[in-house]
matplotlib code that plots the C-alpha trace (Angstrom):
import matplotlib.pyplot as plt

x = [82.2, 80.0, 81.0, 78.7, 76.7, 76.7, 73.2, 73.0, 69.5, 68.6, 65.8, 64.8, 62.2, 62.2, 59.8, 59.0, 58.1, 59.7, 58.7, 55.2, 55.5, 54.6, 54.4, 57.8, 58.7, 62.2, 63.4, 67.1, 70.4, 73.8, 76.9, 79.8, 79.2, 77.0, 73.1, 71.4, 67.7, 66.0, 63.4, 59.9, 56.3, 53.6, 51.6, 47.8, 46.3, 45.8, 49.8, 50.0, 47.7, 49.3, 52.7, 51.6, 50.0, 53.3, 55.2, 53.1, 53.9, 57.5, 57.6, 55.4, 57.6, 60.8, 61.2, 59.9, 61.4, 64.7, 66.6, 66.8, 70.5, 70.5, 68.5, 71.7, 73.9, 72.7, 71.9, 75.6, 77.3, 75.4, 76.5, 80.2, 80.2, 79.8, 83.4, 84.9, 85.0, 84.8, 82.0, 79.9, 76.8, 79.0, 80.2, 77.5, 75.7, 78.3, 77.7, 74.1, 73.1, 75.3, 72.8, 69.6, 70.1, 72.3, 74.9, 78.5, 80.1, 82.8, 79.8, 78.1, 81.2, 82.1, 78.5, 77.4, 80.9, 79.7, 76.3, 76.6, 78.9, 75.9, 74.4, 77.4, 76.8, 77.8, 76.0, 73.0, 73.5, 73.5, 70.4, 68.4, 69.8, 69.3, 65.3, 64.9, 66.8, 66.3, 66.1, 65.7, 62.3, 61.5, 62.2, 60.5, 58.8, 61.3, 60.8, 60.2, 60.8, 57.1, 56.4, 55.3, 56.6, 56.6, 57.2, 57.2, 56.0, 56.5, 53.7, 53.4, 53.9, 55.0, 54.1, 57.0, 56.4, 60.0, 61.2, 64.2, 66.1, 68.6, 70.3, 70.2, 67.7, 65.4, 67.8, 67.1, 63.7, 64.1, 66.1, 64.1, 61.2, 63.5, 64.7, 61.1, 60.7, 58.3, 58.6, 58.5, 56.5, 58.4, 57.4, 60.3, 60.8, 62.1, 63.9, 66.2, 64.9, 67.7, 70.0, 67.0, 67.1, 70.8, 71.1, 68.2, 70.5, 73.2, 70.8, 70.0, 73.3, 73.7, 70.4, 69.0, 65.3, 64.7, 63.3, 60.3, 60.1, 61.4, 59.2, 60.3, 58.4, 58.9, 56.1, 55.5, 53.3, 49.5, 50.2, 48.2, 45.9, 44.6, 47.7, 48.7, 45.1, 45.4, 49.4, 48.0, 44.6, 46.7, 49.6, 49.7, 51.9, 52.6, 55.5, 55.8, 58.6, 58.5, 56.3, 53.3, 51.0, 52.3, 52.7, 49.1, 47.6, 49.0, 47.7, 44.0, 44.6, 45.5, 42.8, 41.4, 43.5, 46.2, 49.7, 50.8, 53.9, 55.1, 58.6, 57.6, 58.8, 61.8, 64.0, 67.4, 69.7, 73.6, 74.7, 78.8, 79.7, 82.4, 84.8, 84.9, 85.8, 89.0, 92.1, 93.4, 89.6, 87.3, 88.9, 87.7, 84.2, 83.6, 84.2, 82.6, 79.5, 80.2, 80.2, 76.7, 75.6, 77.2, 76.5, 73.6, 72.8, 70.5, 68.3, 68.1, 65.7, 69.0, 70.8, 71.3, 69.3, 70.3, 73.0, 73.7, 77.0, 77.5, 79.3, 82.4, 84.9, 88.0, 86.2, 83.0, 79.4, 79.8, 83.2, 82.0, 79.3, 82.4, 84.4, 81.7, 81.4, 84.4, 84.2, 80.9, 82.7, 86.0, 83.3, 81.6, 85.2, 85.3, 81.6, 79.2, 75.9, 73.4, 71.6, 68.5, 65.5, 64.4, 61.8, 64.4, 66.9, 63.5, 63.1, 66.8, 66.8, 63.8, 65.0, 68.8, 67.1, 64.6, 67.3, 69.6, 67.1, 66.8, 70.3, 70.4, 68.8, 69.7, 72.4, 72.1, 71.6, 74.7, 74.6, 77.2, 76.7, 78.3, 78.8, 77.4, 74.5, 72.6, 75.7, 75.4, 74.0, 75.2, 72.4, 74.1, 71.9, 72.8, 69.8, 68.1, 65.9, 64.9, 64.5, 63.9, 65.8, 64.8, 68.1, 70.1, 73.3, 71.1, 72.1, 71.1, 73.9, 72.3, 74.2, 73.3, 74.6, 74.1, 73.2, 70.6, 68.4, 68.3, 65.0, 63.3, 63.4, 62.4, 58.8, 56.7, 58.9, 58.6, 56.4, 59.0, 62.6, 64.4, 68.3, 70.6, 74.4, 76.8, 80.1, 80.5, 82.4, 81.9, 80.7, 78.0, 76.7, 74.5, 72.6, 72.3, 71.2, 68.6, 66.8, 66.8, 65.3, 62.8, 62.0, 61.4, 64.9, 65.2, 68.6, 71.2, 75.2, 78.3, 78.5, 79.9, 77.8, 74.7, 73.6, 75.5, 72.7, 73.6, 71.7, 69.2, 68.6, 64.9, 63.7, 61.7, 61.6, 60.1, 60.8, 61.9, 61.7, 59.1, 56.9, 56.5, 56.2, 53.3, 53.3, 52.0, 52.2, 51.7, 51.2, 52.4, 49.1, 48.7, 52.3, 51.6, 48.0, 50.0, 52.1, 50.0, 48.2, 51.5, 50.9, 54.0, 54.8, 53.5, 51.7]
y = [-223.8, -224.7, -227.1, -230.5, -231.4, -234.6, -235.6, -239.1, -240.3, -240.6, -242.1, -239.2, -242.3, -246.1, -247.8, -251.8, -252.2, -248.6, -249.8, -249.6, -245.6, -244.8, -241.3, -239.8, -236.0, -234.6, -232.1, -231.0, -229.7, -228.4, -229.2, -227.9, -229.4, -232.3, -232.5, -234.7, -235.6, -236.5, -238.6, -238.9, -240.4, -238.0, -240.2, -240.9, -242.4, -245.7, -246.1, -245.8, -247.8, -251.0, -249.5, -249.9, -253.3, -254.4, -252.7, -255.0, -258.3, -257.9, -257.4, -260.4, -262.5, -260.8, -258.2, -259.6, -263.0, -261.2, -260.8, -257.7, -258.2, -259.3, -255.6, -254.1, -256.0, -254.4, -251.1, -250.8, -252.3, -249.4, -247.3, -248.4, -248.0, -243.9, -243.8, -244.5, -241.2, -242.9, -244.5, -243.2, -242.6, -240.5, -238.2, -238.2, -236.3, -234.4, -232.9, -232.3, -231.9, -228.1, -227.6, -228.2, -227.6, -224.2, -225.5, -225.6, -228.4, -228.4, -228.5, -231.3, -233.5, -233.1, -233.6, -236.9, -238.0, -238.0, -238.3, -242.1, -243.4, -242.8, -246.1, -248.5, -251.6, -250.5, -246.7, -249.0, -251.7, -248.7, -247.2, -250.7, -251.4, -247.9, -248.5, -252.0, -254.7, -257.4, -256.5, -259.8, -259.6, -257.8, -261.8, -264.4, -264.3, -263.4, -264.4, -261.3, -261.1, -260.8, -264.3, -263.6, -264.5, -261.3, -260.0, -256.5, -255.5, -252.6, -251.3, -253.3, -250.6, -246.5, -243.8, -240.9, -237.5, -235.9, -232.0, -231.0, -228.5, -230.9, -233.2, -236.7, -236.2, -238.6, -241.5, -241.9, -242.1, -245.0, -246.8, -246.1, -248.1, -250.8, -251.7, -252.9, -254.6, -252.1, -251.3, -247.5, -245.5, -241.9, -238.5, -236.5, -232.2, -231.1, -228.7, -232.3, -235.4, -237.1, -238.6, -240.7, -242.5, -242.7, -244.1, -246.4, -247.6, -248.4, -250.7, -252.2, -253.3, -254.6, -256.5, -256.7, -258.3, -254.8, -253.3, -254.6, -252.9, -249.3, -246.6, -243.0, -240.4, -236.6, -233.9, -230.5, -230.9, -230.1, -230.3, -234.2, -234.6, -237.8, -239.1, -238.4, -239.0, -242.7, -242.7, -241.9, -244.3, -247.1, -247.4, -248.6, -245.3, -242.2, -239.9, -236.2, -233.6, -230.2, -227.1, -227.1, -226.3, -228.9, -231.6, -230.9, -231.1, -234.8, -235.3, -234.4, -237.5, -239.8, -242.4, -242.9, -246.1, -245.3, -244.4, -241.3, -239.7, -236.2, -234.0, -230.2, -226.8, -226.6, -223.7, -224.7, -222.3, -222.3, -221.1, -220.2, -220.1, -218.0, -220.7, -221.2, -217.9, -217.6, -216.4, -219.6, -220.7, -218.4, -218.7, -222.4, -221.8, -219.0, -221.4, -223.8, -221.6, -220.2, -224.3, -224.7, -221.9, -222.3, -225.7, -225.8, -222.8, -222.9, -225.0, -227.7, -227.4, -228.5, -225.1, -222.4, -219.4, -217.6, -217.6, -216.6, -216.1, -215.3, -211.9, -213.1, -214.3, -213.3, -212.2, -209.9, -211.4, -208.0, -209.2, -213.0, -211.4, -209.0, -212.2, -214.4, -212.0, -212.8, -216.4, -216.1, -214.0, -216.9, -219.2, -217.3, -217.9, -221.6, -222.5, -219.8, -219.7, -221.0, -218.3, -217.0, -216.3, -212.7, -213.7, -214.9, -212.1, -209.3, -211.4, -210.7, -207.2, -206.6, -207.6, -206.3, -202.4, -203.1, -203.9, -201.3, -198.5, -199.7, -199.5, -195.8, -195.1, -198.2, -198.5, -202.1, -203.2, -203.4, -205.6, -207.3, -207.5, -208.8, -205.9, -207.6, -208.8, -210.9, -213.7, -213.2, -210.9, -211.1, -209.0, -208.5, -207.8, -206.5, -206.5, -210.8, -212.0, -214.5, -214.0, -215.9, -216.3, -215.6, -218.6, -218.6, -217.6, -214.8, -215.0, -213.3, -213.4, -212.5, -211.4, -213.2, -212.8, -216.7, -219.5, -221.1, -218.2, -218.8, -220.9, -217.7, -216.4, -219.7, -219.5, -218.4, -221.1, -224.2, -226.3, -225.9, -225.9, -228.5, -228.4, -226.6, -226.7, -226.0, -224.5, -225.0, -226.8, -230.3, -228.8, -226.8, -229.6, -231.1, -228.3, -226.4, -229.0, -230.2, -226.9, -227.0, -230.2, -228.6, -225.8, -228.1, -228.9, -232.9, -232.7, -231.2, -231.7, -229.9, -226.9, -227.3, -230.5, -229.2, -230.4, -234.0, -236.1, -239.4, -242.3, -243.4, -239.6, -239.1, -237.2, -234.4, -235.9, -239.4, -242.8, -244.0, -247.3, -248.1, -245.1, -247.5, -250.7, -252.9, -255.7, -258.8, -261.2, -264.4, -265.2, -268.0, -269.5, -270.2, -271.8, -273.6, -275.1, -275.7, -278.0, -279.6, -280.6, -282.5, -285.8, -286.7, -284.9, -287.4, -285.9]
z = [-135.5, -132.3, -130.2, -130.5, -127.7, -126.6, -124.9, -122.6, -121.1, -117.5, -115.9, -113.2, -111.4, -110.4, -110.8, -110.7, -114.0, -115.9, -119.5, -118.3, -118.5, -122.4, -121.7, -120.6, -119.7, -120.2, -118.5, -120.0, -118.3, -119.7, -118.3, -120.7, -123.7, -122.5, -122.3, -119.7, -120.6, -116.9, -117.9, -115.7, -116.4, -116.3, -114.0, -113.7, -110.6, -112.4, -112.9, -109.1, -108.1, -110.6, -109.0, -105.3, -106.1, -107.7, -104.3, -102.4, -104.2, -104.4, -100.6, -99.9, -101.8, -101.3, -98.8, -96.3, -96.7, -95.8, -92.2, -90.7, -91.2, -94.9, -95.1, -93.2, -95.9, -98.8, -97.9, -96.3, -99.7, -101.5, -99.2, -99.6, -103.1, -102.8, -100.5, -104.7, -106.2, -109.5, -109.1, -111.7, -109.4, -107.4, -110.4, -111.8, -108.9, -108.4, -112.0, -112.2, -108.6, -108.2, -111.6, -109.6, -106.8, -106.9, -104.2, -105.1, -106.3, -103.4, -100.8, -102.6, -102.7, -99.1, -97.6, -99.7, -98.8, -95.4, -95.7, -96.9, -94.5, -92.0, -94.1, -93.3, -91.4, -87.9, -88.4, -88.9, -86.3, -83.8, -85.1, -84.8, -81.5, -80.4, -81.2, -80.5, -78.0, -80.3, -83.7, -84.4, -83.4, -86.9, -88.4, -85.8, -82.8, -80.1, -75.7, -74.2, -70.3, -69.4, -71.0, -74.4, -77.7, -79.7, -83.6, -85.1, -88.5, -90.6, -93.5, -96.3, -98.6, -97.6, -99.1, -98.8, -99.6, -99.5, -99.3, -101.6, -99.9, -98.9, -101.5, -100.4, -97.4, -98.9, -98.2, -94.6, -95.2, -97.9, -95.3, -92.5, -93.8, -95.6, -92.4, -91.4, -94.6, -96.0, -99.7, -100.5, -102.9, -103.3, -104.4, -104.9, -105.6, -108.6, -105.9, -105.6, -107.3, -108.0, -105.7, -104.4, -107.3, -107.8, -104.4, -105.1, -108.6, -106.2, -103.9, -107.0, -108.2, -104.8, -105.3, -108.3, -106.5, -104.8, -108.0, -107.2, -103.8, -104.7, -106.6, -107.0, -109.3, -109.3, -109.6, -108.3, -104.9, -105.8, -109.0, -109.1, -106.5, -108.1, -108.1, -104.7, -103.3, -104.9, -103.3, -99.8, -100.0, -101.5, -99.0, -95.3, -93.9, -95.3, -93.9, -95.2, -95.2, -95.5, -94.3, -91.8, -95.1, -97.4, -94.3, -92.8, -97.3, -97.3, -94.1, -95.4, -98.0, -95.5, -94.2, -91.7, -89.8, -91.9, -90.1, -90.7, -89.4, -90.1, -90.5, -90.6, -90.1, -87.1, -85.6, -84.5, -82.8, -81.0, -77.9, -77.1, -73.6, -72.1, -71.6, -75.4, -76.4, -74.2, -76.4, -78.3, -78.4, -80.0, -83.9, -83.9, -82.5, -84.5, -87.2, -85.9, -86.0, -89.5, -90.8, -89.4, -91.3, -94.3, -95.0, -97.2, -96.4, -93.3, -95.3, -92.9, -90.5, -87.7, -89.0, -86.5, -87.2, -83.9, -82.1, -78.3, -77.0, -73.5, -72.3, -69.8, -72.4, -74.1, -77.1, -76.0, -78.1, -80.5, -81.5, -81.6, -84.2, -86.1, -86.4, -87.6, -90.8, -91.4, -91.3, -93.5, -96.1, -96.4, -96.7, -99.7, -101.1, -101.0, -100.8, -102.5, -101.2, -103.8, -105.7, -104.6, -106.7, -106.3, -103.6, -101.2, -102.3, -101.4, -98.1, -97.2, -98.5, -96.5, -93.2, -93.7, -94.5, -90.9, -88.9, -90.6, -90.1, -86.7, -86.0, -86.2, -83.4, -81.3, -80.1, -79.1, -82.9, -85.1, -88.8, -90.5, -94.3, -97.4, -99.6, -102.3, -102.6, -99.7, -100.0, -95.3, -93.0, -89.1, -87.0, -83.7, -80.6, -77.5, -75.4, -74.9, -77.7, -80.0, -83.7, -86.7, -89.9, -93.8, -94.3, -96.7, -94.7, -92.7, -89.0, -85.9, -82.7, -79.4, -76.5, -72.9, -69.8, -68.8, -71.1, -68.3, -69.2, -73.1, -72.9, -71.2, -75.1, -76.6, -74.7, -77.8, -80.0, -77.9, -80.3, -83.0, -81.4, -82.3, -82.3, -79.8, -81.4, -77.8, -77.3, -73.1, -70.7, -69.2, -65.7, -67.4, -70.3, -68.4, -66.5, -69.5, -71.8, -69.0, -69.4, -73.2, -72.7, -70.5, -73.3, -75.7, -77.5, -78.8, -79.9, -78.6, -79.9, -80.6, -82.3, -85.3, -85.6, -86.4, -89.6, -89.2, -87.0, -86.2, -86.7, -84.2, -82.9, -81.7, -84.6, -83.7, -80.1, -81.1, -82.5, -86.1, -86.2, -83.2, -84.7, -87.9, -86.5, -84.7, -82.3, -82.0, -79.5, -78.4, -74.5, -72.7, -72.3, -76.0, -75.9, -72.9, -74.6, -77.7, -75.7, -74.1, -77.1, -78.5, -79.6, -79.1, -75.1, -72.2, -69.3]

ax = plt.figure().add_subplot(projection="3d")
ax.plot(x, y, z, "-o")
ax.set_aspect("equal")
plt.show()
């Protein structure tokens, strides 16, 4: 006798008002014996336009009636509720999310772990101050030193376009613009569209008066250019993730006068200095390495998709490269790479049989494969260069005879280098970082660190906050009239 499956509802969107949505999609996942319907509204450009209009009344009378530090409240006690492991949130993407999104469970649980401490109070108090002296001046007019009074104002309203390669990406967007009082209207991927709106359940429990100022709806990019058209036209700011052709699609829907701010395609790469691969050294940066590649599977646009390891140490760069491997295929073992469809798996089979049939007759070429499948490829060069990655676990390790001439490689790369993962000593951090800087690097940390930015870091080189907000101010002459004309002040 088969085994009854039990099925429980989910709503896969927020929205203001969700009974509004007559018209529901289901999409349907199995986990053992239970069925979870993800609900979603097939939305028409009139829903969104009565959404954003709601957006915008519930953050006039709500939102932005808040302190920048009651904002900092909520979002951290949401936050705090995903360090339980039985909160049901919590277990409940740690069910379906390894379904979506094809990462392992074990992955999953240790990076939202993580993840959501970034959204306590003191991760946020450091992101605010890192941004802006005063935050206070995102409440009330605040006495600047040139005179002034001054105030800052996020958009009314947001429009978010997020990627779904990374679960729970979308968050820091969602906070980003809370934290100027700006409510958010969210498309999500069906790649990952649903610990947005877990997240969002949580800051709802916290405070039930933010369901007015939160809207998240999946659909497949392109597939409703009404509705995203009327998302674009009807918001103050838009901010997109994801590739140079889908980024520079919502762009073309953005008004003119209309802020819009943009996350695209980035390369990110390591580099291992001698002094880190002296004897009792080298096992830990090599793991160190193989984490940064591992974790979600180069997905992230702050993954290492080259690595160069200067000659000089214990452990020569073509060793650095065999060991690696290694690491990769222990790291199979406990975290398996997501499953590819067979467009990835071609792209990987591609490059592995170039490089392969390359290697026969050069010398300087040697790759690293998993027997099996494409679970990781290591392509080792000997001779200076810089390569790109298919992902998904694919790595190239580059051989250098000094670190300080890595950025002669990054040349044809500079406009979309992001983060530089280092393995050197404290004598050498500075003038090697300084000429990342100088190539075009905005982020540069430990390697090992790669895919776990902090707070406040200069995102693609620029602001957060500041990028979203505008000034006014007052001068001291107006406050100096305005005191004059006081009925009750003698003169």
């Amino acid at each position: 006798m088969a085994e009854e499956v039990e099925t429980t509802k989910i709503n896969l969107f927020l929205a203001p008002n969700e009974s509004q949505f007559d018209r529901l999609e289901t999409w349907s996942i199995l986990v053992g014996n239970q069925r979870y319907d993800l609900q979603y509204p097939d939305l028409t450009k009139e829903e969104v336009k009565a959404t954003i209009e709601a957006l915008e009344d519930h953050q006039q009378i709500f939102l932005s009636q808040l302190s920048v530090e009651q904002i900092v409240t909520i979002i951290s006690a949401a936050a705090e509720k995903w360090t339980n492991p039985e909160y049901k949130e919590r277990q409940l993407a740690l069910k379906l999310l390894p379904v979506i999104t094809g990462y392992s469970e074990e992955t999953i649980n240790l990076e939202i772990r993580r993840y959501t401490r970034l959204f306590r109070t003191k991760e946020l108090r450091r992101f605010l101050n890192t941004e802006l002296a005063n935050p206070a001046i995102l409440d009330a007019f605040q006495p600047q030193a040139s005179g002034s009074l001054t105030k800052a104002y996020g958009p009314k309203t947001s429009f978010h376009v997020f990627s779904g390669n990374i679960p729970g990406l979308q968050v820091w967007s969602l906070v980003m613009t809370l934290l100027v009082k700006s409510a958010s209207f969210g498309k999500t991927s069906f790649a990952e569209p649903l610990f947005p709106v877990l997240f969002g359940q949580s800051l709802l429990e916290v405070e039930p008066r933010l369901a007015g100022c939160l809207a998240i709806f999946p659909w497949k990019g392109g597939s409703k250019p009404a509705v995203e058209e009327a998302a674009a036209a009807n918001t103050d700011a838009t901010i997109a993730y994801g590739s140079d052709q889908s980024v520079k699609k919502v762009q073309a829907l953005v008004p003119d006068g209309h802020l819009f701010l943009h996350y695209g395609y980035k390369i990110s790469f390591a580099l291992v200095g001698q002094e880190s691969l002296a004897t009792d050294r080298y096992q830990d940066t090599v793991n160190r390495a193989g984490a940064d590649i591992a974790i979600y599977d180069q997905q992230s646009c702050l993954s290492p998709q080259c690595i160069f390891v200067e000659r000089g140490g214990a452990l020569l760069p073509k060793d650095f490269a065999s060991a690696l491997a290694a690491d990769l295929a222990s790291k199979q073992q406990r975290w398996p790479r997501a499953s590819l469809d067979d467009q990835q798996a071609t792209a990987i089979n591609r490059l592995r049989a170039q490089f392969q049939l390359e290697a026969i007759d050069d010398d300087s070429l040697t790759v690293f494969s998993s027997p099996k499948k494409t679970d990781w490829t290591v392509v080792y060069h000997d001779q200076p260069t810089f390569t790109s990655s298919p992902l998904n676990r694919f790595v190239h390790v580059v051989a250098v005879d000094d670190l300080l001439t890595v950025p002669n490689y990054l040349k044809p790369y500079r406009q979309y280098l992001q983060t530089a993962g280092v393995a050197v000593a404290p004598k050498r951090l500075l003038s090697i970082t300084n000429v990342l800087g100088q190539a075009g690097l905005c982020r540069i940390t430990a390697l090992g660190e790669m895919t776990r930015a902090r707070p406040g870091w200069h995102h693609d080189g620029h602001f957060n906050l500041l990028d979203l907000l505008r000034f006014t101010d007052i001068e001291s002459s107006a406050e100096s009239l305005a005191e004059h004309l006081d009925l009750d002040v003698e003169w």
